[in-house]
C-alpha positions as CSV (number, residue, x, y, z in Angstrom):
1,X,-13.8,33.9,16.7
2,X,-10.1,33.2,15.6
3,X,-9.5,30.3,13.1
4,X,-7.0,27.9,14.5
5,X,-4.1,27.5,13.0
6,X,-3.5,24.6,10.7
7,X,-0.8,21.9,10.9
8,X,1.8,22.9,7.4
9,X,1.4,20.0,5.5
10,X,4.9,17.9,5.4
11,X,7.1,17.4,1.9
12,X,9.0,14.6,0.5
13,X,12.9,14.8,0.2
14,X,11.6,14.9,-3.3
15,X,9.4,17.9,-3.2
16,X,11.2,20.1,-5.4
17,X,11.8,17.5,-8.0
18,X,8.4,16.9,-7.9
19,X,7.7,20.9,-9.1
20,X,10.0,20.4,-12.0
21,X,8.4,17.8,-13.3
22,X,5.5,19.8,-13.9
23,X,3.3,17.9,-10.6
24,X,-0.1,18.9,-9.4
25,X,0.3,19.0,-5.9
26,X,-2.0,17.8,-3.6
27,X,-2.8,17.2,0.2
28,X,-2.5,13.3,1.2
29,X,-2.5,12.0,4.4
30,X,-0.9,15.3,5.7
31,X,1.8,15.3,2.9
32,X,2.0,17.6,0.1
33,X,2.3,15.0,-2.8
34,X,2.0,14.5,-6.6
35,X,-1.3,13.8,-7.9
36,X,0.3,13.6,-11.8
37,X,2.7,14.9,-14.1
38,X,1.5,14.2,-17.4
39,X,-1.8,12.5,-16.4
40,X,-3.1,9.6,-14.5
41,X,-3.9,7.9,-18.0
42,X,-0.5,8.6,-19.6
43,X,1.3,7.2,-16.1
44,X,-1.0,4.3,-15.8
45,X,-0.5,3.2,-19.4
46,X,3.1,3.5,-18.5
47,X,3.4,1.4,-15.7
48,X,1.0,-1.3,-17.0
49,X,3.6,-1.3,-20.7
50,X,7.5,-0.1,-19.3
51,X,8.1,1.7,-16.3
52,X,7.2,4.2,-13.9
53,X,8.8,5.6,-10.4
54,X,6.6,6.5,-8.0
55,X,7.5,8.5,-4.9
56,X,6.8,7.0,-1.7
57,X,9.2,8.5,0.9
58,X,5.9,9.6,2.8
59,X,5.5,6.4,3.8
60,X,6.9,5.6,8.0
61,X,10.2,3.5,8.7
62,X,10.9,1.6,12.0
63,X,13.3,-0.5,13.2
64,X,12.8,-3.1,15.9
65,X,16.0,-4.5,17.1
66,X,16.5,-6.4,20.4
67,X,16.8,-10.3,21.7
68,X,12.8,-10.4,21.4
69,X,12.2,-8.5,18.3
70,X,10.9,-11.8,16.2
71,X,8.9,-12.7,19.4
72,X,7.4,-9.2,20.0
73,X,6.4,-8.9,16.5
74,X,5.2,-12.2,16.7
75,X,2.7,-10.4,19.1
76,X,1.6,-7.6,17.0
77,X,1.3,-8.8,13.7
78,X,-1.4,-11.9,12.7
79,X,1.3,-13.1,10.1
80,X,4.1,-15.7,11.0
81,X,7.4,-13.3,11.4
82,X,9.4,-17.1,12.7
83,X,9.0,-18.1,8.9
84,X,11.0,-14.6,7.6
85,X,14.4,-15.3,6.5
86,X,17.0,-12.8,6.7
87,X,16.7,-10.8,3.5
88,X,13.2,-11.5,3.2
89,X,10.1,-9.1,3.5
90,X,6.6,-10.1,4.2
91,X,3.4,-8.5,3.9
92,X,1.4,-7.8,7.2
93,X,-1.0,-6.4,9.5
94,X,-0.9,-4.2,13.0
95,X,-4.0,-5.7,15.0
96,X,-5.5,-3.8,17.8
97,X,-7.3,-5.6,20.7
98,X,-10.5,-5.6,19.4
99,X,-9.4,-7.3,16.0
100,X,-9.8,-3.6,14.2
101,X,-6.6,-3.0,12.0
102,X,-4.3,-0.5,13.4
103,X,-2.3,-0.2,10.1
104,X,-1.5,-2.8,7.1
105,X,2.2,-3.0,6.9
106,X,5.8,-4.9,5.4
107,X,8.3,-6.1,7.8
108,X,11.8,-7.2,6.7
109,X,14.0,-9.3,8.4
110,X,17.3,-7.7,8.3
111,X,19.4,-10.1,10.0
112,X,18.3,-12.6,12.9
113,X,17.2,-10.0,15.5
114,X,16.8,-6.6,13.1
115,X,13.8,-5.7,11.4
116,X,12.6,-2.9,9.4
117,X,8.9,-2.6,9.0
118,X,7.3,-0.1,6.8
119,X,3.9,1.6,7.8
120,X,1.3,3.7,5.9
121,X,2.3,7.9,5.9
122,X,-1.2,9.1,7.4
123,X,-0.6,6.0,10.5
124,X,3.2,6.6,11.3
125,X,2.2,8.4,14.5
126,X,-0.3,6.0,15.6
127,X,1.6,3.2,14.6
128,X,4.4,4.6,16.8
129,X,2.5,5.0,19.9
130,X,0.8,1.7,19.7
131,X,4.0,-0.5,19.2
132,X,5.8,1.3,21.9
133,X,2.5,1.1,23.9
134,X,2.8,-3.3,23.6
135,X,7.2,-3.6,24.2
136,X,6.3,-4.2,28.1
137,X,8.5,-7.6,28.9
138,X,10.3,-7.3,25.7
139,X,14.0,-6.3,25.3
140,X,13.2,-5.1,22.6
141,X,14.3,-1.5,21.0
142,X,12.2,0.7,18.3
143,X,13.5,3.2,16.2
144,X,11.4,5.6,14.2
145,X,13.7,6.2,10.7
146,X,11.0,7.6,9.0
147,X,12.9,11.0,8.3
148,X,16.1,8.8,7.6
149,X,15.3,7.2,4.4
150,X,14.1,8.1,0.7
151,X,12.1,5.8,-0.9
152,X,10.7,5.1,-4.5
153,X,9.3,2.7,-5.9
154,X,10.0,1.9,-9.9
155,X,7.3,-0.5,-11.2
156,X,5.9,-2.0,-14.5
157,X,7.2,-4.9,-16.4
158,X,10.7,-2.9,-18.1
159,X,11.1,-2.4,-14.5
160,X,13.9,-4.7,-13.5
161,X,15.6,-4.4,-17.4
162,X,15.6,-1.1,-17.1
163,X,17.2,-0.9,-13.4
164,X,20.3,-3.6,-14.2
165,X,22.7,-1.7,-15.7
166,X,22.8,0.5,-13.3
167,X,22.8,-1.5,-10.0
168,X,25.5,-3.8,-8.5
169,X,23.6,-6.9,-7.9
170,X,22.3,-9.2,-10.4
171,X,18.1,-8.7,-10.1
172,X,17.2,-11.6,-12.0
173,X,18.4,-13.5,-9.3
174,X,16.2,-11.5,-6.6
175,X,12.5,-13.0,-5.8
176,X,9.7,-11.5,-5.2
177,X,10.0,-10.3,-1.4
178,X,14.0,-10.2,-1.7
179,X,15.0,-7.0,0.4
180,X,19.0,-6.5,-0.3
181,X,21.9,-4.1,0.4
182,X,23.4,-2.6,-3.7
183,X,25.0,0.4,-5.1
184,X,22.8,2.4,-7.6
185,X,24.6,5.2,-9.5
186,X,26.6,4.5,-7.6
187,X,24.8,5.3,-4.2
188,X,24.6,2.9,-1.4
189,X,21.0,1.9,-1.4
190,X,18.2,-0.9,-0.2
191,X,15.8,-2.5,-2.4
192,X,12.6,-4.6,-1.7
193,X,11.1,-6.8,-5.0
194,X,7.6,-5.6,-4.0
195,X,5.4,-3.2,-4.9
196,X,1.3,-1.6,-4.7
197,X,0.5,-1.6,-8.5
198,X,0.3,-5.4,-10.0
199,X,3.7,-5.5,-11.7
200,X,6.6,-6.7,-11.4
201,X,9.0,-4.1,-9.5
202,X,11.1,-2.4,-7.1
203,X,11.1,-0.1,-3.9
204,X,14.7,1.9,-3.1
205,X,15.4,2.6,0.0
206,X,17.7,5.9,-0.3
207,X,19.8,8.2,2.2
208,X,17.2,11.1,2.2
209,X,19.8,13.6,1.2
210,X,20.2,11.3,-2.0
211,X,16.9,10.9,-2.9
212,X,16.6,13.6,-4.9
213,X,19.2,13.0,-7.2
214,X,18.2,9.1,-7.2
215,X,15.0,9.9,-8.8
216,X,16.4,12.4,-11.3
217,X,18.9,9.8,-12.7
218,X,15.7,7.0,-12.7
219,X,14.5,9.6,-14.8
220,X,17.3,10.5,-16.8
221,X,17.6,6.8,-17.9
222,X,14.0,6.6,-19.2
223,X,11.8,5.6,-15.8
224,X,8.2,8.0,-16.1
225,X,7.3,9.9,-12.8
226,X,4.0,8.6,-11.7
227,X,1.5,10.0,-9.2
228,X,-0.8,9.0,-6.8
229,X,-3.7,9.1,-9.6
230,X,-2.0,6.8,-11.0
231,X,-1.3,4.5,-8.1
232,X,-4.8,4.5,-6.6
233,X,-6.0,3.4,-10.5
234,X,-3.4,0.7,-11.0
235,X,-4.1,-1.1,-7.1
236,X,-7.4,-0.8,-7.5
237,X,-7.0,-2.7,-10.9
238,X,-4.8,-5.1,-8.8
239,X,-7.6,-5.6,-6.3
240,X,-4.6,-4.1,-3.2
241,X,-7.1,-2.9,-0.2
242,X,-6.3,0.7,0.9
243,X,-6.3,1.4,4.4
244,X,-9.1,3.9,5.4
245,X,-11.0,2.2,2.5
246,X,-10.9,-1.3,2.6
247,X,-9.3,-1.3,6.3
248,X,-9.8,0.5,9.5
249,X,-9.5,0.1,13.2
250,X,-13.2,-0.4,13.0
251,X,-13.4,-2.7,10.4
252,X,-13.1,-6.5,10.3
253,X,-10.1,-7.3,8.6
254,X,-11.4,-10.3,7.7
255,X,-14.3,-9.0,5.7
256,X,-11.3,-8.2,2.7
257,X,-10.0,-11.4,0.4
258,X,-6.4,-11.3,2.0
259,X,-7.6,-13.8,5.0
260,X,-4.0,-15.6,4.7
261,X,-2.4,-12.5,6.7
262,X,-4.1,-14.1,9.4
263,X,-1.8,-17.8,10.7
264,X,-2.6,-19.8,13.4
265,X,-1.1,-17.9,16.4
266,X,-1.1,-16.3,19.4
267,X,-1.3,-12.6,18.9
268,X,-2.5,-9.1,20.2
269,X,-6.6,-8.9,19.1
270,X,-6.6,-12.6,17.6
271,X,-9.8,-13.4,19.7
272,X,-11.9,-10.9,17.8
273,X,-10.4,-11.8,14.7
274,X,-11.5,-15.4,14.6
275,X,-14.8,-14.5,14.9
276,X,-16.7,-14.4,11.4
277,X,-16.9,-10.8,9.8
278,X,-20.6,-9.2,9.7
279,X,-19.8,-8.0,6.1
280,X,-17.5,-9.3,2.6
281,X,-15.2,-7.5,0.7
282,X,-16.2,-8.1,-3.2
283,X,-15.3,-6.4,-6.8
284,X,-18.1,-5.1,-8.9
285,X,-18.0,-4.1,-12.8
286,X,-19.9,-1.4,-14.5
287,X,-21.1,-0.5,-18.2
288,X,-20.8,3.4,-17.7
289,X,-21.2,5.0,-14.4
290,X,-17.9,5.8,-12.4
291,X,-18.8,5.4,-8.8
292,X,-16.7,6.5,-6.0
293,X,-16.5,5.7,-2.0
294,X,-19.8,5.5,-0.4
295,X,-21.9,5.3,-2.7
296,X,-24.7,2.5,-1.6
297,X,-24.7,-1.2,-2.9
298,X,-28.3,-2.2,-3.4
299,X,-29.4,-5.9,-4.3
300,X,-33.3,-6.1,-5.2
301,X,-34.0,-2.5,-4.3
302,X,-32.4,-2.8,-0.6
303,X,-29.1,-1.5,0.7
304,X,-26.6,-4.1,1.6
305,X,-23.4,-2.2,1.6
306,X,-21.0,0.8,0.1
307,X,-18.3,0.9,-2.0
308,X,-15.1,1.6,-0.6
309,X,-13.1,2.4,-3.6
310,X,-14.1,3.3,-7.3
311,X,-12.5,4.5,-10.6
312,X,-13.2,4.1,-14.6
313,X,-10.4,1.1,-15.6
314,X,-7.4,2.4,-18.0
315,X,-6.6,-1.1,-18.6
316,X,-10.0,-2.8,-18.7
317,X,-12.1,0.1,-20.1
318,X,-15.2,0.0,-17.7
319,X,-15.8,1.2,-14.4
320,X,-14.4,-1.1,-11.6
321,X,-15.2,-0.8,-7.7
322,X,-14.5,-2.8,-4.6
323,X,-17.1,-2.5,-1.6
324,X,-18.3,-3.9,1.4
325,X,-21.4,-5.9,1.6
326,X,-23.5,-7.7,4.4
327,X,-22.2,-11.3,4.6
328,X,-25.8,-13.2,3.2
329,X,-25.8,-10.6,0.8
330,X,-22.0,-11.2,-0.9
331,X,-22.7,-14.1,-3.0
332,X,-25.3,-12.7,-5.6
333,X,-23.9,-11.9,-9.1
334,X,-26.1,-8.4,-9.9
335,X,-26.1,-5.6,-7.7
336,X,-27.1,-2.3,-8.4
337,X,-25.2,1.3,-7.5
338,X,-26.9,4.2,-6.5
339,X,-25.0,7.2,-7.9
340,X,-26.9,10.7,-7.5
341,X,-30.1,9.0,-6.7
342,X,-30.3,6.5,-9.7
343,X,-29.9,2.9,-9.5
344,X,-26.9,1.6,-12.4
345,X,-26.3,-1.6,-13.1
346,X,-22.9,-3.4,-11.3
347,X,-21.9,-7.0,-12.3
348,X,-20.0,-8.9,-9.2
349,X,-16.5,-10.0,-10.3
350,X,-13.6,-12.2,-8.8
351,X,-10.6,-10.0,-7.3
352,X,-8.5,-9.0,-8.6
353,X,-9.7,-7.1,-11.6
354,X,-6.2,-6.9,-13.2
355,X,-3.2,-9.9,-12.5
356,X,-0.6,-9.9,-15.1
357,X,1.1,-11.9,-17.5
């Protein structure tokens, strides 16, 4: 029997800056990306005190233009897109027709009928095929940019000091969810005040070519690389759902704590949606035990869920977790987590664990 061949693993603009910073590479989502550098504790700590930059150019751009392009993603997303100013970005999610999530997403309004949404690395194929599978009786035109465009994210509360005196636009003025045109070094760029960690911060949309020696001057003027141990530690601190954890297509979106992506709308799946979600998305704390995805929830001896995401806490100190419980189960304040057949202690806590200052 002959082995099939394997799909090569894809790599960042940023790959082989990425190698001389010392990264352990990894396979993500079908990318070849940083883990660390220095160490998930070392980056953490650096993003939660200054700044980091993360790497993100994994991550799936598309472009809707058209006539209809606020009324066809008005269809496809459960937010309200009419409320999006040009200039403005708003978190959101890709329903399918059974109320599953297809992909958790951003969408920026670029001007009145141009938007650029942003779309999870390991989804940008499905994504593509389900968007262009919904544009029948829109004029309406899509534009996969994914291998276009660069893009890092610099986080952590030094973040914005840091990035002024080096950009052409004055960020104090910029608010959360700003997305703006600006030169940095000198390179024509976009950014977005958003981010996946808790802090304050920014993500750069560069010319791919340029990304590369974008990151090395964010470097260069004191910015720490950061990896994706680091990321999953700080948004899990910040209580941010991961899709294929917290979300999937055969999951009830519902059942996580970020309800308000859902407005009061016509849109693809929104029948499913309204019903009431089998299961609840909550945050447990441990003394001691780590406890990672899928390990089983019990309360009074019985299983009544799994967690979906796990890690020990830089910041707090403990063990944190976020999982999914049955509904008349959610509301007790002691669980317990089975890890290798024994029962530890787990304390239910209000999301999100971390919210800064």
């Amino acid at each position: 029997m002959t082995t099939p061949p394997q799909t090569p693993l894809k790599r960042t603009p940023l790959h082989a800056a990425h190698l001389r910073a010392g990264a352990r590479m990894v396979p993500f989502g079908g990318w070849e990306m940083p883990v660390q550098y220095a160490g998930v504790r070392a980056e953490h700590d650096a993003v939660r005190t200054r700044a980091g930059v993360f790497d993100v150019s994994h991550m799936g751009e598309f472009r809707v233009t058209g006539p209809d392009a606020e009324r066809f993603l008005q269809h496809v997303t459960t937010n309200d897109v009419t409320k999006l100013r040009p200039g403005r970005g708003q978190y959101n999610w890709l329903p399918n027709e059974t109320g599953g999530l297809v992909d958790d997403i951003y969408v920026y309004r670029v001007v009145q009928s141009e938007f650029l949404i942003v779309v999870n690395a390991s989804n940008i194929g499905k994504d593509w095929a389900h968007l262009q599978a919904q544009t029948a009786g829109y004029d309406v035109t899509l534009t996969d940019e994914s291998d276009r465009w660069g893009l890092l994210a610099v986080q952590g509360p030094q973040a914005e000091a840091m990035l002024q005196p080096h950009i052409s636009v004055d960020l104090t003025a910029k608010k959360k969810n700003a997305y703006f045109p600006a030169k940095l070094f000198g390179f024509e760029v976009w950014l977005a005040r958003t981010g996946y960690t808790g802090e304050d911060g920014f993500e750069i949309f560069t010319d791919a070519g340029e990304a590369e020696t974008v990151w090395d001057r964010l470097l260069a003027v004191g910015f720490t690389p950061a990896g994706l141990g680091a990321r999953d530690t700080l948004r899990l601190e910040a209580g941010f759902p991961l899709y294929g954890h917290e979300f999937a297509e055969n999951l009830h979106p519902l059942a996580s704590t970020y309800t308000w992506v859902v407005k009061d709308k016509a849109h693809l799946g929104r029948e499913h949606i309204s019903l009431a979600p089998p299961v609840r998305l909550i945050g447990l704390a441990l003394e001691r035990v780590p406890v990672r995805e899928g390990y089983p929830v019990l309360l009074n001896g019985e299983r009544v869920g799994h967690v979906t995401s796990g890690t020990s806490s830089p910041t707090l100190g403990h063990p944190i977790a976020m999982a999914l419980v049955r509904g008349d189960a959610s509301t007790a304040d002691a669980y317990e987590v089975e890890v290798r057949g024994k029962a530890h202690p787990a304390r239910r806590v209000e999301l999100p664990f971390y919210r800064r200052a």
